[in-house]
C-alpha angles and dihedrals in degrees: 000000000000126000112201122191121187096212123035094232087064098051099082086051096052094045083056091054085049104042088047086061095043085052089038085063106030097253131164131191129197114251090214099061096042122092130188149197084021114160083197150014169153110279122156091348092305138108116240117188134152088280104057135275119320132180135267105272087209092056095051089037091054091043084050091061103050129117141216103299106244092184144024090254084061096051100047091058082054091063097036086060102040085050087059088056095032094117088060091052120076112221093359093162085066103038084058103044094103095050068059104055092049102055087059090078104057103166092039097049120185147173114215142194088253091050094048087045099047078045092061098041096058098046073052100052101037091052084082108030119191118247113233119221130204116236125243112238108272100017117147105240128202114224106198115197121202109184120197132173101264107016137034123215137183141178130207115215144165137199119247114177097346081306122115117228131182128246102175134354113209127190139186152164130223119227122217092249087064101039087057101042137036095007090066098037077048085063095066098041090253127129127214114223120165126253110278102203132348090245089070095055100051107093081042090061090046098056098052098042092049093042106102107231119230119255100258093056091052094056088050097046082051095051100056087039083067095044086048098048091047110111121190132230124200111192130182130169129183132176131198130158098286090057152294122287139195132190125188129184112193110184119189113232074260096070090251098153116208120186131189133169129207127214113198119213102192126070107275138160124237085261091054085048093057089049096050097045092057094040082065106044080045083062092044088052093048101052088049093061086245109175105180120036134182112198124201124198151163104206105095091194107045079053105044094054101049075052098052090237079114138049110230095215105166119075099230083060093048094055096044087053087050092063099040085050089058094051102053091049090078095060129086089224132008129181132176122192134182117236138172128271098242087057085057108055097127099063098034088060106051085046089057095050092046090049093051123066083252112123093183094113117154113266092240089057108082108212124225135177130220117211093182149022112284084221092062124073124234124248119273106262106227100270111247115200106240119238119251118256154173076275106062092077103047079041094055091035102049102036087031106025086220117150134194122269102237109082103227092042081056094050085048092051099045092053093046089051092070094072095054139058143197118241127174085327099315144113126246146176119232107225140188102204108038143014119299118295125234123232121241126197111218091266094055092041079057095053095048101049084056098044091044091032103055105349122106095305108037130105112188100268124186124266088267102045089044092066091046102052089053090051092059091035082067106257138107143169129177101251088042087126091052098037094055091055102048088048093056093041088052090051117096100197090065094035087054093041098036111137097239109204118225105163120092107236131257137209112270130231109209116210106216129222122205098210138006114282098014109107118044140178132205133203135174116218128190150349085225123186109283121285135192114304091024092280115147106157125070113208110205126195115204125197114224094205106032097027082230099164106199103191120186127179116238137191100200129025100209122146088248091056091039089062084041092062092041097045084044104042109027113015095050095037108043098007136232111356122214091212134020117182129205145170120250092266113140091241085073104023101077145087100257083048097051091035094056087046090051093045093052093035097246114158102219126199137191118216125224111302106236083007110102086155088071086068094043094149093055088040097056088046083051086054102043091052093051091057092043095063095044092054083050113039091032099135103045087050 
């Protein structure tokens, strides 16, 4: 606080002013820290004196006696210098744009010649710092703008005795959300407001999606449409004594990256390799429904001939440029350039992991391994009559547009036709609610239910949720529900661990939840036989609202590893929940437990003791998970 008086007979007077509101609101100030009858002094970090504000002789003197800034430690205590003075320095948002600039590239630091020039101008600048004056009431003031690209500065003066002085320096800079945005609308007088409700910008989205755009717009909406749809292929193949290896990169006009090595199994030179590398991203193309396609490698002579720069004299390369060839002719553009290795790390580096006895790929690279030259045909496989099937007649009916001859199996299959649809030779369902269905004959219906059912990714479902994981798996036949029954019914394992209820039932009560995520429940299950990494309990989390069951394997059951999971699992995942609900396990039944629940908010409630039926939801997913892992890990019970 700082109370000023022009003349010294009015300072009593003033001190009196102050002192009646410090006793009006029960206010107290430190002796110590008070100082009177003062003609100058320190206030805010700045100097106040008769004359005006000046600033504070140890800031610029700090600022003085810096040097050249050697890391971005270094130039961050710069700016943060340069803001505390910042009143004192016109256009100080631009002075210090390249201290910004720098600071940009962290893990590259440098001082350039900008940096060490903008330096210089503000110890400069600040040698000889301006004094600040307070206007006189009523006074006419002069507001000078200066606009630059990228910052705006001004600078409030008066006129004392045909002699400008300044009042207040502001600086600041523009960010590229505001440049592009209401300045430019400003210019024309207009004023962005967003969109109320969705109700007033109806008729506004009609118009523009029924106005028939000109010509030219169209071709050049054509034109960055094409840009947009390119995607971009970096192949590299090597080859050494051990064997031949191949690396592709195909990134989506999106930026979606996706990486595979080959490994060739057959005796090839570095230019086979090439060839056999874009042969392959060609396929992978292909099977993505890719339609232009830049290619980049660093092969010159792979490039020069599918441009014709070359002559493919060997036969081996004649052959290698047919199929590319092939291949391309598919596409709408397609475009191969020669680049340099270093341009090409990536690739070379994933060809020369797949061509050494290295296994060490990175986990986002898939590995696949080529028997045979892309350029030889395989031998034909013995040819097995296919049995017939409920497909033979949409299949007919919808390549061949043959019908049967009897007129009401043909109105039946016509009908039946309109559900289903021919695409590249096979047969698909047509679906509401989800992506076409492929078609499966009896044997290959087989084949699904018992790779959904018990592979690598079953885990023994019910005859019901059998047949709906196939159908969003993508498949359907017309006897999926029946089929599904009568396999689980066939399999022992679920027949052996199947949960047999005795009790009679009895009537639910449901325990409601407001809003998803909000209600869980928490249960502790094991201990198990040991598992890989010592673990041997399994900890589930149970939404009330949506039934999401969240199940992670644990080594220890303590309270802190408890607040991990639930930091971890739920917390980070779904967010704060209202009620969490637990058993009287001492995991959960202590002070650090209910301590971290009342720090975060967290309602938590204890179950029945002795009651687990009070819990019924959490105890039938118990239950289900349980079953789950006997059916799967039945022989290694």
């Amino acid at each position: 606080m700082l109370v000023k008086s022009r003349m010294a007979k009015d300072h009593v007077v003033d001190l009196d002013e102050a002192f009646s509101t410090l006793r009006k609101y029960r206010m107290k100030l430190n002796p110590a820290k008070c100082a009177f009858g003062v003609t100058s002094g320190k206030f805010l970090g700045f100097v106040i004196t008769q004359r005006g504000i000046e600033a504070n002789p140890k800031k610029i003197r700090a600022l003085q006696e810096m040097v050249p800034s050697r890391t971005v430690k270094e130039v961050q205590r710069l700016t943060g210098r340069v803001a505390a003075l910042g009143r004192f320095v016109s256009r100080s948002a631009e002075r210090c744009l390249p201290f910004f600039a720098a600071l940009k590239r962290p893990k590259d630091f440098l001082w350039p010649a900008e940096c060490q020039q903008a330096f210089e101008e503000l110890k400069h600048l600040l040698a000889s710092p301006p004094l600040l004056t307070k206007p006189q009431q009523g006074e006419l003031l002069y507001l000078y703008l200066a606009v630059f690209p990228v910052a705006v500065s001004s600078i409030l003066v008066r006129e004392e005795n045909r002699l400008q002085r300044p009042v207040y320096y502001t600086s600041w800079i523009v960010l590229e959300e505001l440049r592009s945005g209401p300045f430019e609308l400003g210019e024309f007088d207009l004023k962005y407001r967003p969109r109320p409700a969705i109700k007033a910008q109806a008729l506004a989205d009609f118009i523009v999606e029924c106005t028939v755009p000109d010509k030219a717009e169209l071709e050049l909406a054509s034109t960055e449409q094409t840009l947009r749809s390119t995607w971009t292929l970096h192949v590299d193949g090597s080859s050494n004594s051990v064997g031949g290896g191949a690396g592709l990169i195909l990134t989506s006009p999106d930026g979606v990256v996706a990486e595979q090595a080959l490994r060739l199994k057959f005796s090839t030179s570095n230019n086979v390799a090439e060839y056999e590398t874009l042969i392959t991203g060609l396929k992978l193309a292909r099977e993505l429904e890719v339609k232009d396609l830049r290619v980049f490698s660093d092969s010159q002579l792979v490039v020069n001939q599918i441009l014709g720069d070359f002559e493919a004299r060997e036969p081996t390369m004649q052959e290698y440029l047919r199929k590319v060839r092939d291949l391309t002719s598919t596409l709408c553009s397609f475009h191969i350039q020669h680049i340099a290795r270093s341009e090409n790390l990536i690739a070379d580096q994933l060809s020369k992991l797949a061509s050494s006895r290295m296994s060490e790929l990175p986990k986002a690279a898939a590995l696949e391994y080529l028997q045979m030259p892309s350029t030889k045909e395989p031998e034909p496989a013995l040819c097995i009559d296919v049995e017939p099937s409920w497909m033979d007649e949409l299949v007919i009916y919808l390549q061949d547009d043959v019908l049967p001859i009897d007129e009401r199996e043909a109105r039946r299959v016509k009908c039946l036709a309109s559900r289903y649809i021919m695409y590249e030779g096979k047969l698909y369902r047509r679906s509401f609610t989800s992506p076409l269905l492929r078609c499966l004959r009896p044997s290959e219906a087989d084949y699904a239910m018992r790779e959904v059912h018990e592979e690598i990714c079953g885990n023994h479902l019910g005859g019901r949720a059998l047949a709906h994981k196939i159908l969003r798996q993508g498949y359907y036949w017309p006897t999926l529900q029946k089929d599904t029954l009568d396999f689980v019914r066939r399999c022992d394992r679920c027949q052996r661990n199947a949960n047999i209820q005795r009790r009679p039932s009895a009537p639910l009560t449901s325990i409601s939840s407001s809003w998803p995520f909000a209600q869980w429940r928490i249960d502790i299950l094991g201990p198990f036989p040991l598992a890989t990494g010592q673990r041997k309990f399994l900890v589930v989390y149970i939404d009330y609202f949506t039934k999401w069951v969240e199940a992670e394997p644990a080594v220890r059951i303590t309270e802190q590893k408890m607040q991990d999971f639930i930091w971890k699992s739920i917390i980070c995942r779904f967010g704060l929940p209202y009620i969490l609900i637990s058993d009287n396990g001492r995991q959960f039944d202590n002070a650090r437990f209910r301590e971290f629940c009342s720090e975060l908010g967290i309602d938590h409630r204890f179950t029945s003791v002795a009651h687990p039926q009070t819990n019924g939801e959490t105890e039938v997913t118990n239950r289900t998970i349980l079953q789950g892992l006997k059916a799967r890990l039945d022989q290694s019970k």
